[in-house]
C-alpha positions in Angstrom: 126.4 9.1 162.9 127.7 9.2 159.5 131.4 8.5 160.6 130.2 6.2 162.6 128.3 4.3 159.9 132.1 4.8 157.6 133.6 3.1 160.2 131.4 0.3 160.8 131.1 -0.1 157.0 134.9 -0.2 156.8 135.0 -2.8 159.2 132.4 -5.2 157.5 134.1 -4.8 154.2 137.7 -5.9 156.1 135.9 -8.3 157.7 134.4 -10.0 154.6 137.3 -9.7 152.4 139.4 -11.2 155.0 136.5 -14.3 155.1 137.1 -14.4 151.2 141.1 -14.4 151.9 140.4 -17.5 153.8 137.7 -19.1 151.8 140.4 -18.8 148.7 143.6 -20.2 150.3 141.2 -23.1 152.3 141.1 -26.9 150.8 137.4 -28.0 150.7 136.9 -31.4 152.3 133.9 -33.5 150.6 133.0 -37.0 152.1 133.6 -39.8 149.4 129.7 -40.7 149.8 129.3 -37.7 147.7 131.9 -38.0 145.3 131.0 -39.2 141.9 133.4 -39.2 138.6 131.7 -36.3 137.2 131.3 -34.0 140.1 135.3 -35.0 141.3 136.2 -34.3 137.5 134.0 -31.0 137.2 135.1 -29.4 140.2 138.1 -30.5 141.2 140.1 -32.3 138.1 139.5 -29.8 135.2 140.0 -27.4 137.2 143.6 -28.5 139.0 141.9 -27.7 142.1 143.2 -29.8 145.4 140.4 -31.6 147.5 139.8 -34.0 150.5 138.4 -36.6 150.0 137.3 -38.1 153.5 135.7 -41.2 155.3 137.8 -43.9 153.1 138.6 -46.4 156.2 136.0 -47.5 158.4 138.1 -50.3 159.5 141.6 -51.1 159.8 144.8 -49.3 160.6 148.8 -49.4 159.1 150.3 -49.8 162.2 153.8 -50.5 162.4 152.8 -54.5 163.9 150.2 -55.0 160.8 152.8 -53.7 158.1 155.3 -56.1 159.7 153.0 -59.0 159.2 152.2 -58.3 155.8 155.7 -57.5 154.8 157.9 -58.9 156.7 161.4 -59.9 155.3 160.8 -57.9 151.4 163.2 -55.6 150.8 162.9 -51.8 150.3 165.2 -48.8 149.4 165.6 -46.2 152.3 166.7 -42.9 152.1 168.8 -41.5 154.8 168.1 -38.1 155.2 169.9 -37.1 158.6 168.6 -34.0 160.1 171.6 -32.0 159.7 170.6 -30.9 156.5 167.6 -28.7 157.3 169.7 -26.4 159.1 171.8 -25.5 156.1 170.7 -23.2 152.9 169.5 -25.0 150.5 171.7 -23.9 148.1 174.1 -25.6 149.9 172.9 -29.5 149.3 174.2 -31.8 147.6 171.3 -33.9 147.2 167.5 -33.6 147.5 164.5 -36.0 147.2 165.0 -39.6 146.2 168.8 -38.2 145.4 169.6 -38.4 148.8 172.0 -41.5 150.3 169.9 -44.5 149.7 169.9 -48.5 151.4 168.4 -51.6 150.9 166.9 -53.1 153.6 164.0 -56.1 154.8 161.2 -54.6 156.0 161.3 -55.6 159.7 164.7 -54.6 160.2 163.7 -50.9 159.1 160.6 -51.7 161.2 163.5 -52.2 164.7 164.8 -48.9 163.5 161.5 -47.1 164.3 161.3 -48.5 167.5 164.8 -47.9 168.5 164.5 -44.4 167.6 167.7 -44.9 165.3 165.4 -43.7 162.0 164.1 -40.7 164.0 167.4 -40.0 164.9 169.2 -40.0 161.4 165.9 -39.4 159.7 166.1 -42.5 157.5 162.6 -42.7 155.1 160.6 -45.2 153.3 159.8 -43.4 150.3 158.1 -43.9 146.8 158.2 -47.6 147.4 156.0 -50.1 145.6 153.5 -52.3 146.9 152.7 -54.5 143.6 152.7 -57.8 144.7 152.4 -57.6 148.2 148.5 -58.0 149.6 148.4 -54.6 150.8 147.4 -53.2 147.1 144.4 -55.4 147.7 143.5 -53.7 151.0 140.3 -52.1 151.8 139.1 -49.8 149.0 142.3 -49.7 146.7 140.8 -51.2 143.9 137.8 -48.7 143.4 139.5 -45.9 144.3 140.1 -45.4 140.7 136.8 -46.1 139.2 135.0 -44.0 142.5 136.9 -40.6 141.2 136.9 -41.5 137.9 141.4 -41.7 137.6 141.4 -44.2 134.9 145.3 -44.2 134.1 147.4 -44.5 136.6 151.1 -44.1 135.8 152.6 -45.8 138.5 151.9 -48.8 141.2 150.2 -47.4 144.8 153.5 -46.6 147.1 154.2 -46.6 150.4 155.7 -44.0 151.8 156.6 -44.3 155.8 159.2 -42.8 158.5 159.0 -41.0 161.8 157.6 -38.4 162.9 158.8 -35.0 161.9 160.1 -35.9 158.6 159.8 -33.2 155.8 159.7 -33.7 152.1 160.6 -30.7 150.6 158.8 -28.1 148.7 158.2 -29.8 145.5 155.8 -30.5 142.4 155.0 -33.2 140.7 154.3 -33.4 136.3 151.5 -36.2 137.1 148.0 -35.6 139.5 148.9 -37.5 142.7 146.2 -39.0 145.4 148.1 -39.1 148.6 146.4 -41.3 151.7 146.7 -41.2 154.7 147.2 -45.0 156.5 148.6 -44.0 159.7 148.7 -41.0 161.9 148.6 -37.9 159.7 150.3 -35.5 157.6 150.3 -31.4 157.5 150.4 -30.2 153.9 151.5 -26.9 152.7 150.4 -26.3 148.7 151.4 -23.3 146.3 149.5 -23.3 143.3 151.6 -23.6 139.7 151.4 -19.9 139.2 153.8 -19.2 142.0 156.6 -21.2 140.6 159.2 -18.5 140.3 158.2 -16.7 143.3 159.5 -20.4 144.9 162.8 -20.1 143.8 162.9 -23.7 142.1 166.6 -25.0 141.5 167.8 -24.4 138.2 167.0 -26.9 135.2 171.3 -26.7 134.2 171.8 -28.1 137.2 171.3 -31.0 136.4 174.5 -31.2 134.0 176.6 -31.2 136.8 174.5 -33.1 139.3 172.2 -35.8 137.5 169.5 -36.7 139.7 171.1 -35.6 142.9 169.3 -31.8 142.6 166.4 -31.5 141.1 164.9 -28.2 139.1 161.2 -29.3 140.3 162.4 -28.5 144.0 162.4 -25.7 146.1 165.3 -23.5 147.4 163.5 -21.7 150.3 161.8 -22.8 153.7 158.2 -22.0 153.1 158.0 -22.3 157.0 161.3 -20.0 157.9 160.9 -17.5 154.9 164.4 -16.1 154.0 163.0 -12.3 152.5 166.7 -11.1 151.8 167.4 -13.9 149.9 164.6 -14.2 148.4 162.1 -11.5 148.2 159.1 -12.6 145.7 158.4 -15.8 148.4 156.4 -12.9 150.3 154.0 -13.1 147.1 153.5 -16.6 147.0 153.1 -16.7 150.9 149.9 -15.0 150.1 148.5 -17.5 147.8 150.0 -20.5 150.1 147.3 -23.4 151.4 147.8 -25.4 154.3 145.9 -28.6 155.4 146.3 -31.8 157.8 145.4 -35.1 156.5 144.2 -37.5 158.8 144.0 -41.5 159.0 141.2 -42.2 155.9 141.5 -39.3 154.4 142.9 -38.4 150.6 144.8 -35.3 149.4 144.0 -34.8 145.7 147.3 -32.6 144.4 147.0 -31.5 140.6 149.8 -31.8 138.4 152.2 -28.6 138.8 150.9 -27.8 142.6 153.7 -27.3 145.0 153.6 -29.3 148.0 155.7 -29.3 151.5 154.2 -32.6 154.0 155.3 -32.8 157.4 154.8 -36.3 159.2 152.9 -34.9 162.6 153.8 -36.4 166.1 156.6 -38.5 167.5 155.6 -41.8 166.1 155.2 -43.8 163.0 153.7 -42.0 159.9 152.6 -44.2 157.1 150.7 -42.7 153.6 149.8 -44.7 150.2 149.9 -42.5 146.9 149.6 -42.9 143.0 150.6 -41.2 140.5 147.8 -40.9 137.6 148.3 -38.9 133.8 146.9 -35.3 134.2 144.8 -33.5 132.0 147.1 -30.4 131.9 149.4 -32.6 129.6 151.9 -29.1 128.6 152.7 -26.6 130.9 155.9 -24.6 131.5 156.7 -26.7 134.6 156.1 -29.6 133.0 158.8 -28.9 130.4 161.6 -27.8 133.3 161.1 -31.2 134.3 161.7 -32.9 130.8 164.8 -29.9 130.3 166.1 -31.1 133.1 166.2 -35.0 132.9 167.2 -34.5 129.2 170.5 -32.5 131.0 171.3 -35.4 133.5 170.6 -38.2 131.0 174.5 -38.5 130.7 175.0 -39.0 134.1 171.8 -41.4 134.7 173.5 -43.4 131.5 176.6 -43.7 133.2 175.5 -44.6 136.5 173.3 -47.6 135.0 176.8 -48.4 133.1 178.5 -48.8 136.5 175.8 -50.5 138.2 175.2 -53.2 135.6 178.7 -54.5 136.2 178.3 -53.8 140.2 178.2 -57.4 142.2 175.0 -56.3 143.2 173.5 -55.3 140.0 170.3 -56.0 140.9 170.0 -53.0 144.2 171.9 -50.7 142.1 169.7 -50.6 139.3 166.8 -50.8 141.2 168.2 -47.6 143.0 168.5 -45.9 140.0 165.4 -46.8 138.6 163.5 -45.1 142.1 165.1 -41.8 141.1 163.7 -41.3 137.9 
């Protein structure tokens, strides 16, 4: 009886510390009915602790036929990712983010591509795109959002970011606290909190020097989903203290400043999201000053390019590109 009772003790203490392991790397999900600025900034803001926020839409959907009537002819810059590039290393690219090979083009002719398949096929996105002045910043509960979570300074306009299905951005963080929505279909999330930085292998802040904007130091250089342990043997630690959650249509990913993030658009189809960018608490941080290090390093380049761009027949796109890197 007493090894018996070792043995069953043993397997409770697995079983519970395995129920913490999961409670620790989980995302909680609270309904925005019982969100209120001081419990959101309590729990979750002070903290830089991600959260769902869920039952936003009651009504309404971003399909690909409502964004083209609300839209229609405005013109947007697309990035053209093609799907060639996930199969090489990394530290192979040439570009990364909003680096990548970039377009102009109306909304409803970007719109055809999703139906023909051609922007699944060559994996063109829209990404980081602004929606001041169109009515969509008006839509549904946009304007409280804000003032229900208590984010009173946002940094940048609510964007739109849409493309097929199966798109990835990269491993990545962001300096600012970031409220990413889901419009239409949904998302799958993997997070790393800011302590596993350098068990992610970010690209080095000189880099920049050589490729401006292109590269980026506050990107990844490993597959959080095909983990290369030869290469890169601390990505087992960070695996441990990864967090992985799916966002559905109405519901809101809170990231803090500093988290890593991978999203996935799931399905075959259309995948639309809204986000905003809003000034963290957590003002000074080591990867907040990689970031600064390594924009100070392409500054030359970024100079230059704006040089070129200003006496470019179509200053106005080329400057407008530039501008969406930064």
């Amino acid at each position: 009886m007493p090894a018996l009772n070792l043995v069953l003790g043993l397997l409770l203490v697995t079983s519970v510390a395995c129920d913490m392991s999961d409670l620790v790397n989980s995302i909680p999900r609270v309904d925005i009915l019982s969100v209120t600025p001081e419990t959101f900034s309590d729990r979750y803001q002070k903290n830089g602790n991600p959260v769902v926020i869920t039952g936003l839409l009651e009504e309404g959907d971003w399909n690909l036929e409502y964004l083209c009537d609300r839209l229609g002819d405005r013109e947007f810059i697309l990035r053209f990712y093609g799907h060639e590039r996930y199969k090489r290393d990394k530290r192979q690219w040439k570009s990364i983010g909003s680096g990548v090979e970039s377009q102009g083009m109306p909304f409803v002719k970007y719109a055809e591509l999703l139906r023909n398949r051609q922007a699944h096929e060559q994996d063109i996105y829209l990404a980081k795109c602004s929606l001041k002045d169109t009515s969509l910043t008006h839509a549904n509960f946009f304007p409280k959002l804000g003032e229900k979570l208590g984010l009173k300074q946002p940094v940048t306009d609510f964007n739109l970011w849409m493309g097929p299905g199966g798109h990835i951005e990269c491993l990545h963080y962001d300096t600012l606290d970031s409220t990413l929505i889901q419009m239409h279909g949904a998302k799958k999330v993997v997070l790393f909190p800011p302590s596993q930085t350098f068990n992610l292998y970010p690209f080095p802040v000189f880099g920049h020097l050589w490729h401006g904007l292109k590269l980026r130091c506050w990107f990844s250089r490993v597959y959080p989903e095909q983990p290369d342990f030869k290469s890169f043997p601390k990505l087992q630690v960070a695996l441990d203290r990864k967090y992985e959650v799916i966002i559905d249509r109405g519901e809101l990913l809170y990231i803090p400043a500093g988290w890593w993030h991978e999203v996935t658009a799931l399905g075959d189809e259309m995948v639309c999201s809204v986000n905003r960018f809003w000034r963290s608490r957590n003002q000074f941080s080591w990867t907040t000053l990689r970031v600064y290090l390594g924009f100070l390093c392409a500054a030359p380049q970024v100079l230059l390019s704006l040089a070129i761009a200003f006496f470019s027949p179509n200053r106005d796109r080329e400057i407008r590109k530039i501008l969406q890197m930064i």
